[in-house]
C-alpha positions as semicolon CSV with decimal commas, in nm:
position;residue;x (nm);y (nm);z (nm)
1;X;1,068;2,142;-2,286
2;X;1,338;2,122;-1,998
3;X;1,588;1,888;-2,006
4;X;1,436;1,713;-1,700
5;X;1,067;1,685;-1,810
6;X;1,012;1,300;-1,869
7;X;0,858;1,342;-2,182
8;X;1,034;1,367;-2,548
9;X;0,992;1,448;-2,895
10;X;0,919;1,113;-3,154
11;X;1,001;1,116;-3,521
12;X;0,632;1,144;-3,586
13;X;0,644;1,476;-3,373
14;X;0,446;1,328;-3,085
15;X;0,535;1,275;-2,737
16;X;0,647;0,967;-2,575
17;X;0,720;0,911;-2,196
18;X;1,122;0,868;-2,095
19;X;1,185;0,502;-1,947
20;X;1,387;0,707;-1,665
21;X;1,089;0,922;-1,495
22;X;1,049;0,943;-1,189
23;X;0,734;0,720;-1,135
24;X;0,836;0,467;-1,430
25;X;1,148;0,434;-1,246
26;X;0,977;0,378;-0,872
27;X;0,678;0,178;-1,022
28;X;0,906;-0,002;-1,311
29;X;0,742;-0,368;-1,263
30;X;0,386;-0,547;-1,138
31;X;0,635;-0,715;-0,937
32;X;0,772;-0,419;-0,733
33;X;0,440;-0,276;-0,695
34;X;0,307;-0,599;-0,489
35;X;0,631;-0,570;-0,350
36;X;0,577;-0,216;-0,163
37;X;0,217;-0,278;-0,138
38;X;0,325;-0,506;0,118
39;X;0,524;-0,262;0,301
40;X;0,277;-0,023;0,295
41;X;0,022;-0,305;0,384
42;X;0,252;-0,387;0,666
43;X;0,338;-0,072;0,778
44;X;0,512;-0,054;1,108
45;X;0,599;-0,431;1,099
46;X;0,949;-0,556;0,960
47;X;0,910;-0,857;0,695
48;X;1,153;-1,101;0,606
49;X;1,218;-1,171;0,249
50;X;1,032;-1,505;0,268
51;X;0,760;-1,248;0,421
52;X;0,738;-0,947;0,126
53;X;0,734;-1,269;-0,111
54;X;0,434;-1,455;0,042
55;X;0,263;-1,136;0,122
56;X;0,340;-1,000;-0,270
57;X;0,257;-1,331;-0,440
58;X;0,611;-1,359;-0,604
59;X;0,966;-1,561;-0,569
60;X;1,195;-1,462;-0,337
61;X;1,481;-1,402;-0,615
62;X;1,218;-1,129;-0,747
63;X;1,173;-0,995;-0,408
64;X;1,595;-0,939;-0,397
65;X;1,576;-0,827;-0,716
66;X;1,378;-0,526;-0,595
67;X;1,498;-0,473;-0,242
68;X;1,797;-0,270;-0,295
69;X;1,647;0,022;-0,562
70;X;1,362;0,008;-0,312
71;X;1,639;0,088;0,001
72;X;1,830;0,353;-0,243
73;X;1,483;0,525;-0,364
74;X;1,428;0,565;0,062
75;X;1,059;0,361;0,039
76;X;1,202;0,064;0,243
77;X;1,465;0,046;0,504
78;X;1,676;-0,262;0,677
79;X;1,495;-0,285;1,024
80;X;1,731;-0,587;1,181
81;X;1,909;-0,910;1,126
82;X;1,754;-1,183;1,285
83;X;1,926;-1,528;1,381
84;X;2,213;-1,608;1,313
85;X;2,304;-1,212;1,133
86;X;2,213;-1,408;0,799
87;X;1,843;-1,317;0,740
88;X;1,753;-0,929;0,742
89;X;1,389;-0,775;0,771
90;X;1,293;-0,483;0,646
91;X;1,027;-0,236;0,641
92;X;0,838;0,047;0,513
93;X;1,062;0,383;0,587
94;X;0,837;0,630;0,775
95;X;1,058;0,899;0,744
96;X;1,055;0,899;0,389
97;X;0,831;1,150;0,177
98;X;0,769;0,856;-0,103
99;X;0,659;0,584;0,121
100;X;0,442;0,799;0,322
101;X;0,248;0,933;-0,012
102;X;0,261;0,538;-0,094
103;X;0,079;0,509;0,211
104;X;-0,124;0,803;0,151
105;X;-0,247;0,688;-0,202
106;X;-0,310;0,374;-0,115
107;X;-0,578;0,439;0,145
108;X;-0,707;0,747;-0,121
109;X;-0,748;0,488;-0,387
110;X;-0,957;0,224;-0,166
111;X;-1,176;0,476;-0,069
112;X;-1,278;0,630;-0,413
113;X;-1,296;0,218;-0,558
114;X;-1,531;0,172;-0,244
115;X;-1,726;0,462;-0,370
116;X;-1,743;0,383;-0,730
117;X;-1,859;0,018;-0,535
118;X;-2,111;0,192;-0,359
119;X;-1,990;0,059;-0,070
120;X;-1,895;0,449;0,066
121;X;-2,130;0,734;0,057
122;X;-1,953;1,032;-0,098
Protein backbone atom coordinates (compact mmCIF):
# COMPACT_ATOMS: atom_id res chain seq x y z
CA UNK A 1 0.00 0.00 0.00
CA UNK A 2 0.96 3.80 -0.53
CA UNK A 3 2.43 5.61 1.97
CA UNK A 4 -0.73 7.79 2.28
CA UNK A 5 -3.44 5.06 2.47
CA UNK A 6 -4.78 5.28 6.17
CA UNK A 7 -4.58 1.81 6.73
CA UNK A 8 -1.39 -0.34 8.06
CA UNK A 9 0.02 -3.61 8.53
CA UNK A 10 -0.44 -5.25 12.48
CA UNK A 11 1.89 -7.85 13.90
CA UNK A 12 -0.87 -10.34 13.41
CA UNK A 13 -0.74 -9.38 9.59
CA UNK A 14 -4.12 -7.67 9.65
CA UNK A 15 -5.06 -4.22 8.97
CA UNK A 16 -5.73 -1.53 11.36
CA UNK A 17 -6.95 2.08 10.58
CA UNK A 18 -4.10 5.09 11.11
CA UNK A 19 -5.30 7.56 14.03
CA UNK A 20 -4.22 10.38 11.36
CA UNK A 21 -6.88 9.70 8.38
CA UNK A 22 -8.51 11.95 7.01
CA UNK A 23 -12.07 11.34 8.47
CA UNK A 24 -10.64 10.09 12.02
CA UNK A 25 -8.90 13.28 12.04
CA UNK A 26 -12.17 15.61 10.97
CA UNK A 27 -14.63 13.35 12.99
CA UNK A 28 -11.94 12.62 16.00
CA UNK A 29 -14.61 13.10 18.98
CA UNK A 30 -18.71 12.75 19.72
CA UNK A 31 -17.97 16.11 20.85
CA UNK A 32 -16.85 17.72 17.55
CA UNK A 33 -19.42 15.97 15.68
CA UNK A 34 -22.40 17.79 17.73
CA UNK A 35 -20.18 20.52 17.36
CA UNK A 36 -20.43 20.88 13.35
CA UNK A 37 -23.77 19.39 13.37
CA UNK A 38 -24.65 22.62 14.68
CA UNK A 39 -23.06 24.52 12.00
CA UNK A 40 -24.43 22.59 9.51
CA UNK A 41 -27.81 22.73 11.46
CA UNK A 42 -27.35 26.43 11.47
CA UNK A 43 -26.19 26.98 8.27
CA UNK A 44 -26.12 30.53 7.12
CA UNK A 45 -26.44 31.87 10.73
CA UNK A 46 -23.22 32.85 12.84
CA UNK A 47 -23.27 31.25 16.53
CA UNK A 48 -21.52 32.39 19.42
CA UNK A 49 -19.60 29.98 21.45
CA UNK A 50 -22.23 30.03 24.23
CA UNK A 51 -24.46 29.23 20.95
CA UNK A 52 -22.47 25.93 19.23
CA UNK A 53 -22.40 24.79 23.06
CA UNK A 54 -26.16 24.98 23.84
CA UNK A 55 -27.03 23.94 20.39
CA UNK A 56 -24.25 20.78 20.67
CA UNK A 57 -25.17 19.80 24.23
CA UNK A 58 -21.52 20.35 25.54
CA UNK A 59 -19.25 22.98 27.72
CA UNK A 60 -18.05 25.80 26.25
CA UNK A 61 -14.22 24.84 27.08
CA UNK A 62 -15.07 21.71 24.71
CA UNK A 63 -16.56 23.91 22.18
CA UNK A 64 -12.86 26.03 22.16
CA UNK A 65 -11.29 23.04 22.26
CA UNK A 66 -12.62 22.24 18.79
CA UNK A 67 -13.02 25.62 17.16
CA UNK A 68 -9.65 26.20 15.87
CA UNK A 69 -8.89 22.50 13.97
CA UNK A 70 -12.46 23.12 12.82
CA UNK A 71 -11.25 26.91 11.28
CA UNK A 72 -7.78 25.20 9.97
CA UNK A 73 -9.69 22.00 8.39
CA UNK A 74 -11.92 25.10 6.40
CA UNK A 75 -15.54 23.54 7.89
CA UNK A 76 -16.10 26.70 10.06
CA UNK A 77 -15.08 30.23 9.61
CA UNK A 78 -14.95 33.52 12.08
CA UNK A 79 -18.08 35.49 10.80
CA UNK A 80 -17.65 38.76 13.31
CA UNK A 81 -16.84 40.05 16.70
CA UNK A 82 -19.66 41.25 18.44
CA UNK A 83 -19.63 43.80 21.49
CA UNK A 84 -17.13 44.92 22.84
CA UNK A 85 -14.40 42.90 19.97
CA UNK A 86 -14.27 40.20 22.88
CA UNK A 87 -16.89 37.58 21.79
CA UNK A 88 -16.53 36.15 18.09
CA UNK A 89 -19.29 34.13 16.11
CA UNK A 90 -18.70 31.86 13.75
CA UNK A 91 -20.22 29.82 11.15
CA UNK A 92 -20.43 27.08 8.77
CA UNK A 93 -17.88 27.99 5.69
CA UNK A 94 -19.90 27.74 2.44
CA UNK A 95 -17.10 27.93 0.35
CA UNK A 96 -15.56 25.00 1.65
CA UNK A 97 -15.79 21.49 -0.17
CA UNK A 98 -15.94 19.62 3.48
CA UNK A 99 -18.65 21.59 5.03
CA UNK A 100 -20.76 21.57 2.04
CA UNK A 101 -20.53 17.49 1.79
CA UNK A 102 -21.22 17.89 5.74
CA UNK A 103 -24.19 19.53 4.66
CA UNK A 104 -24.79 17.24 1.92
CA UNK A 105 -24.61 14.01 4.12
CA UNK A 106 -26.44 15.20 6.61
CA UNK A 107 -29.68 15.79 4.73
CA UNK A 108 -28.70 12.16 2.69
CA UNK A 109 -28.62 10.44 6.01
CA UNK A 110 -32.14 11.84 7.36
CA UNK A 111 -33.70 10.87 4.41
CA UNK A 112 -32.59 7.14 4.12
CA UNK A 113 -33.30 6.90 8.43
CA UNK A 114 -36.82 8.39 7.40
CA UNK A 115 -37.07 5.61 4.94
CA UNK A 116 -35.86 2.77 6.97
CA UNK A 117 -38.76 4.71 9.48
CA UNK A 118 -41.18 4.41 6.91
CA UNK A 119 -41.81 7.74 7.23
CA UNK A 120 -40.47 8.34 3.26
CA UNK A 121 -41.59 6.34 0.36
CA UNK A 122 -38.53 5.22 -1.59
Amino acid sequence: MSEATPVHETEGGGSQLNARSPLITLLSSPARVKIIEAFVQERGRDLSVSDVARLADTARSTVYQHLDDLEELGVIEFARSTGDGHSKRYQLNEESEIADLLYKLEGVTLRHLLELDGELEN
